[in-house]
PDB file as gemmi writes it, atoms N, CA and C in Angstrom:
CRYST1    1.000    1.000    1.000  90.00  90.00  90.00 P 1                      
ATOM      1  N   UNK A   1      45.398  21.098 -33.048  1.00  0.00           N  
ATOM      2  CA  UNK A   1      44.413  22.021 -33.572  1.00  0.00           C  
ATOM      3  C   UNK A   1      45.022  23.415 -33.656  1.00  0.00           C  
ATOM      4  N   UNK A   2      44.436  23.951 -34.476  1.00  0.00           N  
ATOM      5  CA  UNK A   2      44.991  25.364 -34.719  1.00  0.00           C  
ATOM      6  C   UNK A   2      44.028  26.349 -33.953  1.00  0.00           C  
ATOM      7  N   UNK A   3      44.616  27.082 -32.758  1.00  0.00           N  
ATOM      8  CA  UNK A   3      43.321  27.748 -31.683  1.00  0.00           C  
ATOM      9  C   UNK A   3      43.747  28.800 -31.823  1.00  0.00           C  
ATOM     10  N   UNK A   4      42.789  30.054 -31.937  1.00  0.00           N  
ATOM     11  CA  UNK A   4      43.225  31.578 -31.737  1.00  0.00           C  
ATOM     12  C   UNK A   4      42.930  31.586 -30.602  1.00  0.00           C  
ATOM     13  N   UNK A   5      43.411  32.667 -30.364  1.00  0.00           N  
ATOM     14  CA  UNK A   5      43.256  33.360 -28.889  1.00  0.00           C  
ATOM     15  C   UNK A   5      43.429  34.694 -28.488  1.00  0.00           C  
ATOM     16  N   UNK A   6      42.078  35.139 -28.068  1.00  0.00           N  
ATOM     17  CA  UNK A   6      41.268  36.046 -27.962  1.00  0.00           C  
ATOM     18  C   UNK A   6      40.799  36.738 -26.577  1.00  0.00           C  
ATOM     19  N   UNK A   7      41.095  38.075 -26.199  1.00  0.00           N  
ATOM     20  CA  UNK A   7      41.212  39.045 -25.038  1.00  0.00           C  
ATOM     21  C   UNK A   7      41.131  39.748 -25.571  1.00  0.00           C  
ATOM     22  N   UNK A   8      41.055  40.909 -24.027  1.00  0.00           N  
ATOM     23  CA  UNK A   8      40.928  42.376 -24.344  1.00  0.00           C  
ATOM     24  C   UNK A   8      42.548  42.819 -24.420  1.00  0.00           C  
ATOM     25  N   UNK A   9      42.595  43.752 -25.554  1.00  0.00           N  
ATOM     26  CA  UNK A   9      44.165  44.365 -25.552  1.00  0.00           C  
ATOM     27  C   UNK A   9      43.685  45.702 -25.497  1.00  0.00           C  
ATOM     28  N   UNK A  10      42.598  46.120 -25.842  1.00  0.00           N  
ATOM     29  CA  UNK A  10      42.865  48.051 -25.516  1.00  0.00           C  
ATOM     30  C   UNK A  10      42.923  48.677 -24.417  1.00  0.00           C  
ATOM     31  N   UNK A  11      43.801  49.460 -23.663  1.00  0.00           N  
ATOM     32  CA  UNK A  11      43.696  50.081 -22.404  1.00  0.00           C  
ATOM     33  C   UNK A  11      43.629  51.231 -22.625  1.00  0.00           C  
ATOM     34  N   UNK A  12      43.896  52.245 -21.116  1.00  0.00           N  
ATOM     35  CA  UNK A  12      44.055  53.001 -21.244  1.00  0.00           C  
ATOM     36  C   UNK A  12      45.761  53.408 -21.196  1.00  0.00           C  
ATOM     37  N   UNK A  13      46.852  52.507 -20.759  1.00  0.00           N  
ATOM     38  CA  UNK A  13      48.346  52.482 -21.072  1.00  0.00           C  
ATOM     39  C   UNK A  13      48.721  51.507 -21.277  1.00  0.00           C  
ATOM     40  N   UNK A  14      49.721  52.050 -21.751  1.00  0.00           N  
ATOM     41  CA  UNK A  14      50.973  50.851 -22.515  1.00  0.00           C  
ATOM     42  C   UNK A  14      51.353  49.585 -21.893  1.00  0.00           C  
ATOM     43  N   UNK A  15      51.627  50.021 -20.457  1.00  0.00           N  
ATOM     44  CA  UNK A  15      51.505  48.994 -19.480  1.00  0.00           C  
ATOM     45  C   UNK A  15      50.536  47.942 -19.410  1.00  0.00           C  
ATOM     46  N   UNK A  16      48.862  48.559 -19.576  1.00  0.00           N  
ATOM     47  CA  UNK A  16      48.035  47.807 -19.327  1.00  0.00           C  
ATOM     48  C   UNK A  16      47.966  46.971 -20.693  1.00  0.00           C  
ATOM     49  N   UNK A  17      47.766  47.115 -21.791  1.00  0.00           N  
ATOM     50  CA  UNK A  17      48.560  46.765 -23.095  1.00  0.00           C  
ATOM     51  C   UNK A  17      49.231  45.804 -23.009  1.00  0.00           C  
ATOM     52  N   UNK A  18      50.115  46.515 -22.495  1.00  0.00           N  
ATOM     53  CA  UNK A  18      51.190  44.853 -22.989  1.00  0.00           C  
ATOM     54  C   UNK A  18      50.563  43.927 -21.577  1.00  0.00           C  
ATOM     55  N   UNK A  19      50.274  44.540 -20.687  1.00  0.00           N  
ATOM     56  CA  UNK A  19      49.921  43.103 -19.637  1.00  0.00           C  
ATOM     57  C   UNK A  19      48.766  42.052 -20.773  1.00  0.00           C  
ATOM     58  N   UNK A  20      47.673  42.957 -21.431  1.00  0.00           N  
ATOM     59  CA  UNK A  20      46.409  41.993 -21.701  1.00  0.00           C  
ATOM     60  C   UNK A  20      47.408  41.130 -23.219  1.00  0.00           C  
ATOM     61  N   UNK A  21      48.296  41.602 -23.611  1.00  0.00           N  
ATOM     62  CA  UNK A  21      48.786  41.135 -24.612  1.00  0.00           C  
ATOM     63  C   UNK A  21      49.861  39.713 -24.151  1.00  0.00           C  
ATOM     64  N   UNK A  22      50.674  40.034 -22.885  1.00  0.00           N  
ATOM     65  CA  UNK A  22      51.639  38.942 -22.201  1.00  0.00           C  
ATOM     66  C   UNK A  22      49.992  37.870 -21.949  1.00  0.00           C  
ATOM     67  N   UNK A  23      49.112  38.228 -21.291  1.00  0.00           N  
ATOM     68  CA  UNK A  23      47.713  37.079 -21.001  1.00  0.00           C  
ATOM     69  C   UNK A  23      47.784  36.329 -21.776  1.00  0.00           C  
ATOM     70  N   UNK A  24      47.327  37.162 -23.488  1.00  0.00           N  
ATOM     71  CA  UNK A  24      47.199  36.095 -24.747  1.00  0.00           C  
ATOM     72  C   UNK A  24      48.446  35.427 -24.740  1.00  0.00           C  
ATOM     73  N   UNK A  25      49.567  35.720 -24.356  1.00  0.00           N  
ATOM     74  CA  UNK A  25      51.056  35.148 -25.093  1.00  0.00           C  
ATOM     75  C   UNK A  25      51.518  33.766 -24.251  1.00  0.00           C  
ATOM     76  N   UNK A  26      50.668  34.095 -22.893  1.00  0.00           N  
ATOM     77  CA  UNK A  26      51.040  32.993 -21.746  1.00  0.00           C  
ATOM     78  C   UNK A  26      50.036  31.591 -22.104  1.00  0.00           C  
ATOM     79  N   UNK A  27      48.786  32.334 -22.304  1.00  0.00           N  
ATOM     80  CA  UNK A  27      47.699  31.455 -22.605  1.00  0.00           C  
ATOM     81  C   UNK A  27      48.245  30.704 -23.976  1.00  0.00           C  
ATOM     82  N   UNK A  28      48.521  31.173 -24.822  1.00  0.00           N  
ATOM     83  CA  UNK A  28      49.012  30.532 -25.681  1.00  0.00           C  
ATOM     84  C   UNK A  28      49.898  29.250 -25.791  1.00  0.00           C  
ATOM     85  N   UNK A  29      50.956  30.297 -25.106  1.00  0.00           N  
ATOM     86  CA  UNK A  29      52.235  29.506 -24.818  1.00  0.00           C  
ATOM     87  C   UNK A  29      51.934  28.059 -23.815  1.00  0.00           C  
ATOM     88  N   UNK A  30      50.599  27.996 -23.278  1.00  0.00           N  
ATOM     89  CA  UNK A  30      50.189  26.805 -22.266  1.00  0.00           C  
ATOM     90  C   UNK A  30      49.516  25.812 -23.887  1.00  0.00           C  
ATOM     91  N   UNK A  31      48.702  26.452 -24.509  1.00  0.00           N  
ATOM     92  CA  UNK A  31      48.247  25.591 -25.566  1.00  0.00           C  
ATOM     93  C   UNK A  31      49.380  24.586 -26.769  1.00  0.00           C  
ATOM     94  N   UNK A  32      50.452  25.745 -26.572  1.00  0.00           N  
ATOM     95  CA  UNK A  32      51.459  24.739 -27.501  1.00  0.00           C  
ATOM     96  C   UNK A  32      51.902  23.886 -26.759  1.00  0.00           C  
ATOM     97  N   UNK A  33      52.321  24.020 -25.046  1.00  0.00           N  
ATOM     98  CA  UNK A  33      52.682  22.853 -24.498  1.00  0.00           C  
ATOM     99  C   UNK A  33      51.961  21.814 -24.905  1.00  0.00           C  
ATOM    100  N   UNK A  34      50.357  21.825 -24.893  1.00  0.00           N  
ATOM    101  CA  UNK A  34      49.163  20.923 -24.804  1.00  0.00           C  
ATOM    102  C   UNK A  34      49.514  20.412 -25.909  1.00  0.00           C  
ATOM    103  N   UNK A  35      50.352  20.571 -27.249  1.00  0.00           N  
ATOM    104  CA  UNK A  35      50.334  20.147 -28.609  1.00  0.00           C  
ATOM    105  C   UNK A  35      49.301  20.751 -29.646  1.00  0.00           C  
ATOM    106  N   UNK A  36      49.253  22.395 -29.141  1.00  0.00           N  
ATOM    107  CA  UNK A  36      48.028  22.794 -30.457  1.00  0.00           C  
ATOM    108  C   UNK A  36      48.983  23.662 -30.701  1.00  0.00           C  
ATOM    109  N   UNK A  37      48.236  24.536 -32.064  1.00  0.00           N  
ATOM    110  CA  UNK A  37      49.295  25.944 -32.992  1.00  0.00           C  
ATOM    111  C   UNK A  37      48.342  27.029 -32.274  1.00  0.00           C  
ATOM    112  N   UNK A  38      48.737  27.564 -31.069  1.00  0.00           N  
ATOM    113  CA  UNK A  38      48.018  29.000 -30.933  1.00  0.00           C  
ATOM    114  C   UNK A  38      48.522  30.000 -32.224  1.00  0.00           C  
ATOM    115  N   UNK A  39      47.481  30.675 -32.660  1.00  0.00           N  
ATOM    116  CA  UNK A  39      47.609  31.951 -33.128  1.00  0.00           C  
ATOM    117  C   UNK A  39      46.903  33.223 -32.292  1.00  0.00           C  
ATOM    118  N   UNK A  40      47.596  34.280 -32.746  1.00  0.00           N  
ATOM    119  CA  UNK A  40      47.013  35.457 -31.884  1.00  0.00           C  
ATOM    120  C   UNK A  40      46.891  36.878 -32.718  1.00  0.00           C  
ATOM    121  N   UNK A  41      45.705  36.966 -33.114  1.00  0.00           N  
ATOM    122  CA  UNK A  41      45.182  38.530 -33.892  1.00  0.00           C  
ATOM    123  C   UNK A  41      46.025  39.252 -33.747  1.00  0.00           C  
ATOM    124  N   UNK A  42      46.067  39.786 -32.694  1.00  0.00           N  
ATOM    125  CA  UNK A  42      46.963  41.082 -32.314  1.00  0.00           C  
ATOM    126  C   UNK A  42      48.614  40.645 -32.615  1.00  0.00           C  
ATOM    127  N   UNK A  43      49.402  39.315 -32.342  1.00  0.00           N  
ATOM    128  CA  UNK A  43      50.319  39.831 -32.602  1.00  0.00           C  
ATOM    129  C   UNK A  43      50.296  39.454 -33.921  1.00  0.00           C  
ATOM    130  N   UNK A  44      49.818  39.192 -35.079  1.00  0.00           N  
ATOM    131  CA  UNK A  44      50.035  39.613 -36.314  1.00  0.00           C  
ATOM    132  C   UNK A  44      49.718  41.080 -37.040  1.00  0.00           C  
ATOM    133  N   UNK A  45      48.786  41.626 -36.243  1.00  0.00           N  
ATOM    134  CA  UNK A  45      47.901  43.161 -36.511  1.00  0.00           C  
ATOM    135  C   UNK A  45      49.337  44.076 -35.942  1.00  0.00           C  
ATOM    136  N   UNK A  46      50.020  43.838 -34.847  1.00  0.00           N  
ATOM    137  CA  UNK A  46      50.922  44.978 -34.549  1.00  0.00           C  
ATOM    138  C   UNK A  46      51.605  45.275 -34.885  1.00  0.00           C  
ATOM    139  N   UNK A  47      52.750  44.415 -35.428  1.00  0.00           N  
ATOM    140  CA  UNK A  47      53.560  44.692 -35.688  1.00  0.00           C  
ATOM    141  C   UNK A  47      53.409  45.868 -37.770  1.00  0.00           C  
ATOM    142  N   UNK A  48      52.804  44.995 -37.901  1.00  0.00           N  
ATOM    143  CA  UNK A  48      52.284  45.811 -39.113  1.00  0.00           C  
ATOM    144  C   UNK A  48      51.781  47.143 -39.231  1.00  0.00           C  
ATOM    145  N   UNK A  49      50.665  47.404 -38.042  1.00  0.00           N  
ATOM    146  CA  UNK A  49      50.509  49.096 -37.866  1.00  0.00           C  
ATOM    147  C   UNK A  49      51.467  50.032 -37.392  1.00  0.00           C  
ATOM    148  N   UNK A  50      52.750  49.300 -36.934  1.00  0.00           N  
ATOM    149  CA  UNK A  50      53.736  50.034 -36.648  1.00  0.00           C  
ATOM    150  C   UNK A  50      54.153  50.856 -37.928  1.00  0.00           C  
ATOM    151  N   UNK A  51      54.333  49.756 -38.963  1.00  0.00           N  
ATOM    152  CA  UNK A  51      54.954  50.413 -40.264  1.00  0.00           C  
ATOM    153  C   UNK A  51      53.935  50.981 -40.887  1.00  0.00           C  
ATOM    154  N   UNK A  52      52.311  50.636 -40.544  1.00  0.00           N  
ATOM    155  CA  UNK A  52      51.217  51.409 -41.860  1.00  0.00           C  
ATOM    156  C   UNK A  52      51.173  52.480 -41.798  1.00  0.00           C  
ATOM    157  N   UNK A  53      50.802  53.713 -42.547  1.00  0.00           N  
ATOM    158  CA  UNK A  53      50.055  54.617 -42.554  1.00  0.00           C  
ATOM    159  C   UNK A  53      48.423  54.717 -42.623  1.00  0.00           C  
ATOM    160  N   UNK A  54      47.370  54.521 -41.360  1.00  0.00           N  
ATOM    161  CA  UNK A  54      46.293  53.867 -41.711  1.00  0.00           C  
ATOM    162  C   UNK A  54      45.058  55.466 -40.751  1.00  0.00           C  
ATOM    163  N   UNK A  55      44.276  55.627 -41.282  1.00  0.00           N  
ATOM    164  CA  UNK A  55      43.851  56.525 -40.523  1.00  0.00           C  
ATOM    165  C   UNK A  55      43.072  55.988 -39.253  1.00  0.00           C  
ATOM    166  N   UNK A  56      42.368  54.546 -39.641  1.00  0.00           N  
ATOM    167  CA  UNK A  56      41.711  53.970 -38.728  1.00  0.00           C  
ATOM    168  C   UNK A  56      42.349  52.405 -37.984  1.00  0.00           C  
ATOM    169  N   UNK A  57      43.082  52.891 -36.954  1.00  0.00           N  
ATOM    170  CA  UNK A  57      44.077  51.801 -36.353  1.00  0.00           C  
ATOM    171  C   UNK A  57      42.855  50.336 -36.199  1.00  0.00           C  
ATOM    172  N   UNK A  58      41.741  50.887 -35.462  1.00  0.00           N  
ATOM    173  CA  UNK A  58      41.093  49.848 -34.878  1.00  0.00           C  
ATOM    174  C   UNK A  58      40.535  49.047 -35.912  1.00  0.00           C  
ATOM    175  N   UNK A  59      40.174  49.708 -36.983  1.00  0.00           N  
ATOM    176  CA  UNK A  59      39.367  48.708 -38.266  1.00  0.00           C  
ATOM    177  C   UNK A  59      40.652  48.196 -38.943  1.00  0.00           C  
ATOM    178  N   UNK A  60      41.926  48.870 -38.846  1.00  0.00           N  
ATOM    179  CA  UNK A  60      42.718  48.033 -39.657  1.00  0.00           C  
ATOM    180  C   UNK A  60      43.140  46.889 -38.717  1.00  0.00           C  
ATOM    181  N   UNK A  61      43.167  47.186 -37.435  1.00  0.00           N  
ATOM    182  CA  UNK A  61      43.877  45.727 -36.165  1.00  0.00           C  
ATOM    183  C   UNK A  61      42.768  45.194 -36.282  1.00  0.00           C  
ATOM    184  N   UNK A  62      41.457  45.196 -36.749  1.00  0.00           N  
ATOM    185  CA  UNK A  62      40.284  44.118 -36.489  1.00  0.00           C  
ATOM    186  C   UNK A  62      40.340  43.194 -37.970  1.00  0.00           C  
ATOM    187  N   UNK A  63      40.464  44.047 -38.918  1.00  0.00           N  
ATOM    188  CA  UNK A  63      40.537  43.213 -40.142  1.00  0.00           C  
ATOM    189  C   UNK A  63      41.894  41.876 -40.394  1.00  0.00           C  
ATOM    190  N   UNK A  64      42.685  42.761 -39.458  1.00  0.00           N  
ATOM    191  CA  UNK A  64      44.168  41.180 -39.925  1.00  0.00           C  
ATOM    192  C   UNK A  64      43.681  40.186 -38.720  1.00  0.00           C  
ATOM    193  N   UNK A  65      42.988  40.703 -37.293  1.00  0.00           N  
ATOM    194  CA  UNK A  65      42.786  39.728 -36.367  1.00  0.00           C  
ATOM    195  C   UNK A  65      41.992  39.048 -36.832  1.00  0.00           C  
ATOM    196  N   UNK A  66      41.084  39.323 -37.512  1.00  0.00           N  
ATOM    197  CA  UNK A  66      40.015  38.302 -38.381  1.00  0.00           C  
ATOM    198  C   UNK A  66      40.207  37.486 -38.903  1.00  0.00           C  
ATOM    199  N   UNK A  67      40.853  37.882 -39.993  1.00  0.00           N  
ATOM    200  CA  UNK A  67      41.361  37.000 -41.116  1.00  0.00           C  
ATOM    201  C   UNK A  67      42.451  35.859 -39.982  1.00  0.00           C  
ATOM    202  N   UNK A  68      43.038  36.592 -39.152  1.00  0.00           N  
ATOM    203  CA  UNK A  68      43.687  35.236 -38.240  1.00  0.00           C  
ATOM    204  C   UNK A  68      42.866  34.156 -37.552  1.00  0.00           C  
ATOM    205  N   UNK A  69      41.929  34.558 -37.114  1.00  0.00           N  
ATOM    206  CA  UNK A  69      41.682  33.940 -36.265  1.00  0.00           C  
ATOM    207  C   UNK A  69      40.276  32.836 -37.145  1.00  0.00           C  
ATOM    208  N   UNK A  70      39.887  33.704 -38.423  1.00  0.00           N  
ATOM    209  CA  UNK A  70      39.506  32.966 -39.390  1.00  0.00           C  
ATOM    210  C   UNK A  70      39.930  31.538 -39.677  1.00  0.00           C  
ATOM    211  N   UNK A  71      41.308  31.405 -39.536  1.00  0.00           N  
ATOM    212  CA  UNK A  71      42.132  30.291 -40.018  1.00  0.00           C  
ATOM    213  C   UNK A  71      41.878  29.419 -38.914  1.00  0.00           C  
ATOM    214  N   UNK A  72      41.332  29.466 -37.978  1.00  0.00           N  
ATOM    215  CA  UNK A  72      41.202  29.040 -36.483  1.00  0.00           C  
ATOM    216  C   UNK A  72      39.927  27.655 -36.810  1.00  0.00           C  
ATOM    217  N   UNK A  73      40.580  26.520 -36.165  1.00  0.00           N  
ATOM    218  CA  UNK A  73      39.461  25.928 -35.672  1.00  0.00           C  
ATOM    219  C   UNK A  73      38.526  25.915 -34.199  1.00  0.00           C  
ATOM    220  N   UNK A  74      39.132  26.541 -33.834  1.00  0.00           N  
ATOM    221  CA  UNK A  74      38.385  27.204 -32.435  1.00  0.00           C  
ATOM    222  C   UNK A  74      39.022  28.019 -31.640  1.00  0.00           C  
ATOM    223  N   UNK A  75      38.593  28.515 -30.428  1.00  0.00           N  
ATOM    224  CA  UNK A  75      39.142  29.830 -30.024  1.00  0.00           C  
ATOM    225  C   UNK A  75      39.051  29.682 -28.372  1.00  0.00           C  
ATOM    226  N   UNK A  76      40.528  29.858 -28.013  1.00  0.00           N  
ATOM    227  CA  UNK A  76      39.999  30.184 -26.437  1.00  0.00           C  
ATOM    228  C   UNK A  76      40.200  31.833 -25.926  1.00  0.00           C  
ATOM    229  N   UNK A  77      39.068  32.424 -25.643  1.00  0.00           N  
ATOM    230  CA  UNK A  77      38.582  33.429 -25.308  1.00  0.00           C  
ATOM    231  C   UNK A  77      38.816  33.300 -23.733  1.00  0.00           C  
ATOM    232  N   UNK A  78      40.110  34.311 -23.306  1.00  0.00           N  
ATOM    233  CA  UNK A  78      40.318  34.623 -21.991  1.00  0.00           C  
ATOM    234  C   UNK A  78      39.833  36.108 -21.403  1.00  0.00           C  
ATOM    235  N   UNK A  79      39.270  36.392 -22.123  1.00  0.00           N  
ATOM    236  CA  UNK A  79      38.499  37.684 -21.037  1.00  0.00           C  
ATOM    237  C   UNK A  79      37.713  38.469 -22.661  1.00  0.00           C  
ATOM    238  N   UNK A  80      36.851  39.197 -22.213  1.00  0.00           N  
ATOM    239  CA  UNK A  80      35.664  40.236 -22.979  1.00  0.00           C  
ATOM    240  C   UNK A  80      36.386  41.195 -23.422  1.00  0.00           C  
ATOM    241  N   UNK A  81      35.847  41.344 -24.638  1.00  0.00           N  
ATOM    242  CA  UNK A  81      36.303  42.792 -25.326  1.00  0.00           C  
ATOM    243  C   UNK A  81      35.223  43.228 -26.698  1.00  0.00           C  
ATOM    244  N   UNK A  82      34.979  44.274 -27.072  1.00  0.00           N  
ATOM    245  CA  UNK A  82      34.478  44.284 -27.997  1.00  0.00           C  
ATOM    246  C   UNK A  82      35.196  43.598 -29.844  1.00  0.00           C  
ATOM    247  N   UNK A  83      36.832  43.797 -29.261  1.00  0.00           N  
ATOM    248  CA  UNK A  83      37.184  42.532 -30.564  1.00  0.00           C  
ATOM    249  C   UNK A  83      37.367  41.040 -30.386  1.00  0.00           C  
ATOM    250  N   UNK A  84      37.447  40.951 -28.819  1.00  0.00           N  
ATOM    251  CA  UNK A  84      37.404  40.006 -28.400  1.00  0.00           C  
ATOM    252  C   UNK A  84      35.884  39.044 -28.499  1.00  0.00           C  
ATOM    253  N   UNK A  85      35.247  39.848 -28.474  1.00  0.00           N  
ATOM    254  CA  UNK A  85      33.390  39.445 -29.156  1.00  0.00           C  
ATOM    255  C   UNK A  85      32.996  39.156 -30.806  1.00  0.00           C  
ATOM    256  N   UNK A  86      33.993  39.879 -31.609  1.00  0.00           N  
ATOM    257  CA  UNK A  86      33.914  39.777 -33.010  1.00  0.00           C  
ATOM    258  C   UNK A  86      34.327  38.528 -33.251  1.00  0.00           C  
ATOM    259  N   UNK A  87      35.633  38.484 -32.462  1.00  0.00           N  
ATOM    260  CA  UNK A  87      36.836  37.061 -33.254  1.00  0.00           C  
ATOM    261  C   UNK A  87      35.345  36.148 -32.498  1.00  0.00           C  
ATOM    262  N   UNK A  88      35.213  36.185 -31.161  1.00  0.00           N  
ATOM    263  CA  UNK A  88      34.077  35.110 -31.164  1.00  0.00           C  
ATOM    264  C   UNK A  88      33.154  34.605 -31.636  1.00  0.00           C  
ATOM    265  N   UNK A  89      32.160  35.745 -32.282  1.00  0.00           N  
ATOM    266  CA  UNK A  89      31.387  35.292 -33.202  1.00  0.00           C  
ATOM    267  C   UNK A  89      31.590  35.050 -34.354  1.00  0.00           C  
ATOM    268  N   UNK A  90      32.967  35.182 -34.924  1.00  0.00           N  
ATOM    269  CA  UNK A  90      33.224  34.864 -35.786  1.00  0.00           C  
ATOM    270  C   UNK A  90      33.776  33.396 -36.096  1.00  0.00           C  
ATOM    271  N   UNK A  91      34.284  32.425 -34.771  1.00  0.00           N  
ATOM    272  CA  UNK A  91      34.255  30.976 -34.851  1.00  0.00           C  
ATOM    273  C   UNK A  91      32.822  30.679 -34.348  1.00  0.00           C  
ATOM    274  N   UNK A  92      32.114  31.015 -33.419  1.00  0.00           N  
ATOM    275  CA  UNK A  92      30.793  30.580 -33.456  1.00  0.00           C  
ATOM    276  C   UNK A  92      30.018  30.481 -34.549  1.00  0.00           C  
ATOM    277  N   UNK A  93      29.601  31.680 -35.442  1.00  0.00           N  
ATOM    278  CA  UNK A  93      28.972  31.412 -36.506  1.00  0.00           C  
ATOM    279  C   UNK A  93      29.457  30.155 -38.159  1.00  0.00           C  
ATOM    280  N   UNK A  94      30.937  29.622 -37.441  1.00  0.00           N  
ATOM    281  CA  UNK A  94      31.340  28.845 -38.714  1.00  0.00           C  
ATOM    282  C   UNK A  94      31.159  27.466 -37.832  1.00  0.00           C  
ATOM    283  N   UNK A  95      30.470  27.600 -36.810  1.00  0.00           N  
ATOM    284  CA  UNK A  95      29.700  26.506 -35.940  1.00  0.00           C  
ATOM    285  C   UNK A  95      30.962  25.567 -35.411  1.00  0.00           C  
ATOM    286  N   UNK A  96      31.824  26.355 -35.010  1.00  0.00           N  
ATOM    287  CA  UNK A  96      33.132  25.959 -34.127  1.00  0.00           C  
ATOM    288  C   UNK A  96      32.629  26.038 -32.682  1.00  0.00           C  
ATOM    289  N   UNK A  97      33.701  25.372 -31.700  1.00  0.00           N  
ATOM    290  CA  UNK A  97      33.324  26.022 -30.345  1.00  0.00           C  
ATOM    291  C   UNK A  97      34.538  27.078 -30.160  1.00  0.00           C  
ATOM    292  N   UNK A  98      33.809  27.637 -28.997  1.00  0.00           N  
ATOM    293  CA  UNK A  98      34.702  28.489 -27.964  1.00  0.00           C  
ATOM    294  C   UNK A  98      34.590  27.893 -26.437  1.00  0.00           C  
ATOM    295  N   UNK A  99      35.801  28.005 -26.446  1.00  0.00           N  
ATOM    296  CA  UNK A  99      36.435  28.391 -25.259  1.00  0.00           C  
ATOM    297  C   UNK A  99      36.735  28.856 -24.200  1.00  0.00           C  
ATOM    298  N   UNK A 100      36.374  29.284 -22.963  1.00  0.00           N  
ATOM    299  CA  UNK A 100      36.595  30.248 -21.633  1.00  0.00           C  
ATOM    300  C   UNK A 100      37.854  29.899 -20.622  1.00  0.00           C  
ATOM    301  N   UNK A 101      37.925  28.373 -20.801  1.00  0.00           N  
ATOM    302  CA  UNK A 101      38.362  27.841 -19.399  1.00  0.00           C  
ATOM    303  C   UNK A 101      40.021  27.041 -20.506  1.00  0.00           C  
ATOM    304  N   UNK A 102      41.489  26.940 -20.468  1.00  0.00           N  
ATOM    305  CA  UNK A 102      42.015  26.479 -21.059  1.00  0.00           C  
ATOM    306  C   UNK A 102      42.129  25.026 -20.418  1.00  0.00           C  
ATOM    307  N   UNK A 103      41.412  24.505 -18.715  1.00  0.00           N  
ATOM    308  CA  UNK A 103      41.118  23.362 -18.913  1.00  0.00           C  
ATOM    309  C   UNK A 103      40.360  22.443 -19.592  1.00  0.00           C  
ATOM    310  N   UNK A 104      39.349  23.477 -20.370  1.00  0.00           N  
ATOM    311  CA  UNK A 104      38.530  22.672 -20.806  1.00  0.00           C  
ATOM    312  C   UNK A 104      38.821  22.547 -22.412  1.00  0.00           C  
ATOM    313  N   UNK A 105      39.783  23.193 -23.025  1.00  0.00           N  
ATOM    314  CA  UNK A 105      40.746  22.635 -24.262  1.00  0.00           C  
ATOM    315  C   UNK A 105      40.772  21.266 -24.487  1.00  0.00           C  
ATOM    316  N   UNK A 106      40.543  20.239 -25.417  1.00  0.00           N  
ATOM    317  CA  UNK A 106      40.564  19.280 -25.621  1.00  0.00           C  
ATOM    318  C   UNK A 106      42.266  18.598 -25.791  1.00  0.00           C  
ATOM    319  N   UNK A 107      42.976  17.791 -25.610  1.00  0.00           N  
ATOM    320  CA  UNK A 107      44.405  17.328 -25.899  1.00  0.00           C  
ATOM    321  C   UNK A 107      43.893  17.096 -27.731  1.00  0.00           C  
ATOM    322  N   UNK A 108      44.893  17.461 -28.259  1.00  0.00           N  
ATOM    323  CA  UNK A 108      45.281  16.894 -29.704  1.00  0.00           C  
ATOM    324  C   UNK A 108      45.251  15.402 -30.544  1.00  0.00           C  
TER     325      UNK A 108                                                      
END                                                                             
């Protein structure tokens, strides 16, 4: 299955940042063992605002995490965030499940 995966990444430092960002990357990295395609919003949104010129960082990192996690047949959601609530309702409302617990991930 193709699963996004969804946390909080905004802090208040860089540090804290990249920790909520290594979360998604570990969590992930446990789902491909399992035999699924994690994808992850943010790291397709970052690397790109590095190079944009955008006045509004957060609506432009919410619009590519969307469209990612769009592609998603479901989502495991490891901690609250306010984009972390969007990408959610955004597989909930296409009447997918979510996710909390990565034991409770289904095998492939």
């Amino acid at each position: 299955m193709i699963i996004g995966v969804a946390g909080p990444y905004s802090a208040p430092t860089a540090e804290q940042r990249k920790a909520n960002l290594d979360a998604m990357n570990t969590a992930a990295a446990r789902l491909l063992e399992m035999g699924h395609v994690p994808i992850i919003g943010m790291n397709a949104a970052l690397p790109v605002l590095e190079q944009a010129s955008v006045t509004d960082r957060y609506d432009a990192t919410m619009r590519i995490s969307l469209a990612v996690i769009d592609a998603c047949v479901t989502l495991l959601l490891i901690g609250e965030s306010p984009g972390a609530k969007k990408e959610r309702d955004l597989i909930l409302a296409q009447g997918e499940p979510v996710f909390t617990r990565i034991e409770d991930v289904p095998l492939p």
